[in-house]
N, C-alpha and C positions, 0 to 999 in steps of 0.2 A: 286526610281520609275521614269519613266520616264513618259515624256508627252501622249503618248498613255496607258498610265497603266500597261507597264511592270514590273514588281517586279524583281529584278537585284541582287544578293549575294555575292560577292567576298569572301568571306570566303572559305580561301585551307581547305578542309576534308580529310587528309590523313588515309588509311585503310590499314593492313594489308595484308587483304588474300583477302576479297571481300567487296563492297560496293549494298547498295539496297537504292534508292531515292523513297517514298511513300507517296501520298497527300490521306490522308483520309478526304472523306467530310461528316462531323456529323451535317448540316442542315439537312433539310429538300426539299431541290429543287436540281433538277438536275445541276451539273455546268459544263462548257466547259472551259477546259485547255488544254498550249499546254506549252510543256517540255522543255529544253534544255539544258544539262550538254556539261562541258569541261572537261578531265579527259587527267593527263598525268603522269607519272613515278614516283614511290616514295621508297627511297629503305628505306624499313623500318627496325629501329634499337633500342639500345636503350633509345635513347632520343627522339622517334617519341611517339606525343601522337594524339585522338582524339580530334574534335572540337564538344563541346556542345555547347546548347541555349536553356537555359529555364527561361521558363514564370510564374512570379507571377500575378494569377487572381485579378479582380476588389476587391478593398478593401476598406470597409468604414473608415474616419479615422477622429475623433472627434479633435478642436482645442484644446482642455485641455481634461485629463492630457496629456502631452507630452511623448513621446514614439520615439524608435528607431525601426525604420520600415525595417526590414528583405531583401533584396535584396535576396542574398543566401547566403548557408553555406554549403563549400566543403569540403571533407574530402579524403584526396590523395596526390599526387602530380601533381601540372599542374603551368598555366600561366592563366592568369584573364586578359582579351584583350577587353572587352569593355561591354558597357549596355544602354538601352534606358528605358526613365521613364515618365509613362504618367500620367498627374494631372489634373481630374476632377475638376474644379473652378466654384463655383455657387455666391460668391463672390462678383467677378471684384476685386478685390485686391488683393496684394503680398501675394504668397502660400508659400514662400522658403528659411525662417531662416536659415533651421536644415544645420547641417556640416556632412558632410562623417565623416562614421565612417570604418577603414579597418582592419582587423583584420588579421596578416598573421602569420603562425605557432602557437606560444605557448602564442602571444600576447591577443587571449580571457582567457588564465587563469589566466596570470597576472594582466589583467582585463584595459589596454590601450592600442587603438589600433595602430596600426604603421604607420597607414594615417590619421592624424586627421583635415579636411577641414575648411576653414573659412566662408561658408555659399552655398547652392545650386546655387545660382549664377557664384558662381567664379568657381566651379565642374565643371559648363558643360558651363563656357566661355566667359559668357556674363555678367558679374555684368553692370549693370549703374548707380546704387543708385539711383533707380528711379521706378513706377510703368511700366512693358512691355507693347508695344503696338502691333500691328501688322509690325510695321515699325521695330519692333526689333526683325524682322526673320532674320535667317541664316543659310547658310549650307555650311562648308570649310573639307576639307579631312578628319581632325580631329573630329570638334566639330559641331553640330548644332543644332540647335533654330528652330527646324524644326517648329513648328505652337506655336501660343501664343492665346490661346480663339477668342478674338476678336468680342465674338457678343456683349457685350458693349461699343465695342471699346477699353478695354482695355483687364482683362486675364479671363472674363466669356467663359466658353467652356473646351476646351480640351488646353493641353499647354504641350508639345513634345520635349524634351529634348534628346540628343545622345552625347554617348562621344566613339571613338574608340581610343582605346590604342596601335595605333601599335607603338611609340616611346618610351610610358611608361608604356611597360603591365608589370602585377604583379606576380613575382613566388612566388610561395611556396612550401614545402617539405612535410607538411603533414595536413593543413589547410589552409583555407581561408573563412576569414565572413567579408561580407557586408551589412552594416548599414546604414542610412540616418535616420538623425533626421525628426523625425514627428515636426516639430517645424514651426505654420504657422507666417502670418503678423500679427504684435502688435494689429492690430486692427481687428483681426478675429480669437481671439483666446477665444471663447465660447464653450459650449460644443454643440450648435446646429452650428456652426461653421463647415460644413462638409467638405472632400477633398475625391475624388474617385485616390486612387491610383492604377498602375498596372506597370509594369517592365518587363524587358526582359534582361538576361545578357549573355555573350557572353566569354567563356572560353576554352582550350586544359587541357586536362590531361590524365596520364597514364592511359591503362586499369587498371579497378578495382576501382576507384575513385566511391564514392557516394555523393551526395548532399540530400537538403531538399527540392527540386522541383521536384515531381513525375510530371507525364502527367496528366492533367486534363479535358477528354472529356466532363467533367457534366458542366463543366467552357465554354468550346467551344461553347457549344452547344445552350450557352444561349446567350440571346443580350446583347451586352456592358450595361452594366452602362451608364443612360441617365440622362440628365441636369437635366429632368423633375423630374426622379423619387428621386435624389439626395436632390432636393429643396424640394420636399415633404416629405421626410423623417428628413428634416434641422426644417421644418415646427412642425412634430409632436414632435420631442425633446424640441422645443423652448416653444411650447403649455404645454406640461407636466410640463414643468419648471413653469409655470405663477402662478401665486393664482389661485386656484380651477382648477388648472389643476391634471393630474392624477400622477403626480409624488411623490413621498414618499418623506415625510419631513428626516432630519437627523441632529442631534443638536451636536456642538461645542463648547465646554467650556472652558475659558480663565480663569486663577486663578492672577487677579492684584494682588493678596496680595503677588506673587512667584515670587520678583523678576523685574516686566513688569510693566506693566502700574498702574497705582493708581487708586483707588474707585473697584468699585462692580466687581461682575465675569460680562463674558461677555457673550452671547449665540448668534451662531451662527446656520442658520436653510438651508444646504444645499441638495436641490432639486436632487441628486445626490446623487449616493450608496458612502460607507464610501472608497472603491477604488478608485475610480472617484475622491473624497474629497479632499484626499490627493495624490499630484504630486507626481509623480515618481523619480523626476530633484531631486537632493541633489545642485541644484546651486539656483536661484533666480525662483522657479517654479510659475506660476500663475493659479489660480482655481477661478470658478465661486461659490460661495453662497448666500444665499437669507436670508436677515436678514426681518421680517416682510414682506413678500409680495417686497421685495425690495432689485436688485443686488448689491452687494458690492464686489469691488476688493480686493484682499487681499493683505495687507504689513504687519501684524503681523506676527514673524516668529515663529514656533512650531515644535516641533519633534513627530512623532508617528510610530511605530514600525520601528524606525532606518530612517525614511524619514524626509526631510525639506521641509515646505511649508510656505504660506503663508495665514494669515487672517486679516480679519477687522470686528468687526461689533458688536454692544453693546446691552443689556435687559438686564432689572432686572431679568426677570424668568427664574431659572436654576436649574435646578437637576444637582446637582454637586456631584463629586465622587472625591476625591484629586490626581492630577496626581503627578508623579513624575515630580521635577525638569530636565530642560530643560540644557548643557552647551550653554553658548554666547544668551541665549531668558525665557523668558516665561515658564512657566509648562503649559500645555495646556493636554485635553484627548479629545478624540473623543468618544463620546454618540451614541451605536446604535440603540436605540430607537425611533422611531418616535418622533418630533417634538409637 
């Protein structure tokens, strides 16, 4: 964008037989535009492909359980050439543990992917080991930092991330899936812990290729995802969560006599459906529960339907049902009974 508000695209769109450029405006107010294409010679063959870009709409996205957040999933042949990722922060603190996750050909069945990142930082350029400021904007051919929140001063707002791949874009021959760990900062990983995420990626492929990003004019049409509404929504989760809030209790049983720890079962009382309870991570997952009216982090480790998590937190009163033995932890069950 340039300093009078031009909008500027460099992206070659190569067309076979014919091209059509169409701005649909799905507000509501009249708007004034003015055009300008460059068009020159393209002898199409067959390794010419089209250029797509599409958009993943605003998305809520809870600090725990942790989650691999969808970018896209194509199914074809093409080249993966770049994506922008925009994160709603209510916050002020680090939003961006998670690692890329890349997935190319027959790497999602085998179930690793072929790009595996060392944290949102280092993706799109900028690690410091440090909280962002607005001082830590940037924009270079490749990579930028295009905005960091900044109405705390640190990354409250919006925080604008680009990466264009024209020196390391990605082929594939008949797939490609892009993932980013949901994975926020250690100290904002609750479940009223919110992040507004949204995306844009930026790909060529054969005709015939399909992905999982249809067009979404009902998305268009509405306003962005705002601070306000974000924080108030942060609000009524954390509210539910309280004593005599309206959230449905969910009890946790610990068997010390299996193995774990010594003396009595344990019961835990999480504010939070038995999904939510139990993380997704099979590595070191963290989850929020409420043992009496009172948060407790979990370091117990447990297994329930093939998942590893973690608990803490002790009562005598238990309705206990005898789980199975745990390997390497604990026999532990998950009660879905109310509390």
């Amino acid at each position: 964008m340039t300093a009078d508000g031009t909008l500027v695209s460099r992206w070659v769109m190569p067309y076979q037989r014919s091209g059509e450029l169409r701005l649909l405006n799905q507000g509501g107010e009249p708007v004034d535009v003015a055009l300008e294409t460059v068009s020159a010679r393209w002898d199409w063959d067959e390794r010419s492909m089209h250029f797509h870009a599409r958009w993943r709409p605003d998305d809520v996205v809870p600090g725990t359980p942790f989650q691999d957040w969808n970018f896209i999933d194509i199914r074809g042949q093409g080249v993966f050439v770049g994506d922008a990722w925009t994160v709603l922060n209510p916050q002020g603190s680090w939003w961006g543990e998670g690692d890329e996750k890349i997935y190319v050909d027959d790497a999602w069945e085998k179930g690793f992917p072929t790009h595996f990142g060392t944290g949102t930082e280092d993706y799109y350029g900028w690690a410091g080991g440090e909280v962002p400021t607005r001082r830590d904007e940037f924009s270079t051919p490749f990579l930028a930092n295009v905005r960091v929140g900044g109405l705390d001063g640190w990354t409250t707002g919006f925080n604008i991330c680009t990466r264009t791949r024209a020196l390391d874009a990605i082929p594939f021959r008949e797939r490609l899936v892009f993932d980013m760990e949901s994975s926020f900062g250690t100290d904002i990983r609750q479940p009223w812990n919110l992040l507004g995420y949204s995306a844009v990626t930026f790909w060529y492929a054969r005709p015939g290729a399909t992905h999982n990003r249809p067009s979404r004019p009902d998305a268009v049409a509405r306003p962005i995802l705002s601070l306000e509404e974000l924080q108030a929504r942060a609000k009524g989760i954390r509210s539910a969560a309280k004593p005599g809030g309206s959230g449905r209790g969910r009890a946790v049983g610990f068997n010390g006599a299996n193995g774990g720890w010594p003396g009595p079962p344990y019961l835990f009382v999480a504010r939070m459906t038995p999904r939510q309870a139990v993380t997704q991570s099979r590595s070191l997952g963290v989850a929020q529960v409420w043992h009496e009216g009172v948060g407790k982090r979990l370091v117990c480790p447990f297994r329930a339907n093939g998942v590893w998590g973690w608990f803490r937190g002790r009562c005598p009163r238990l309705r206990w049902s005898r789980p199975a033995a745990c390997a390497g932890g604990p026999g532990l069950q998950l009660e879905r009974g109310a509390a």
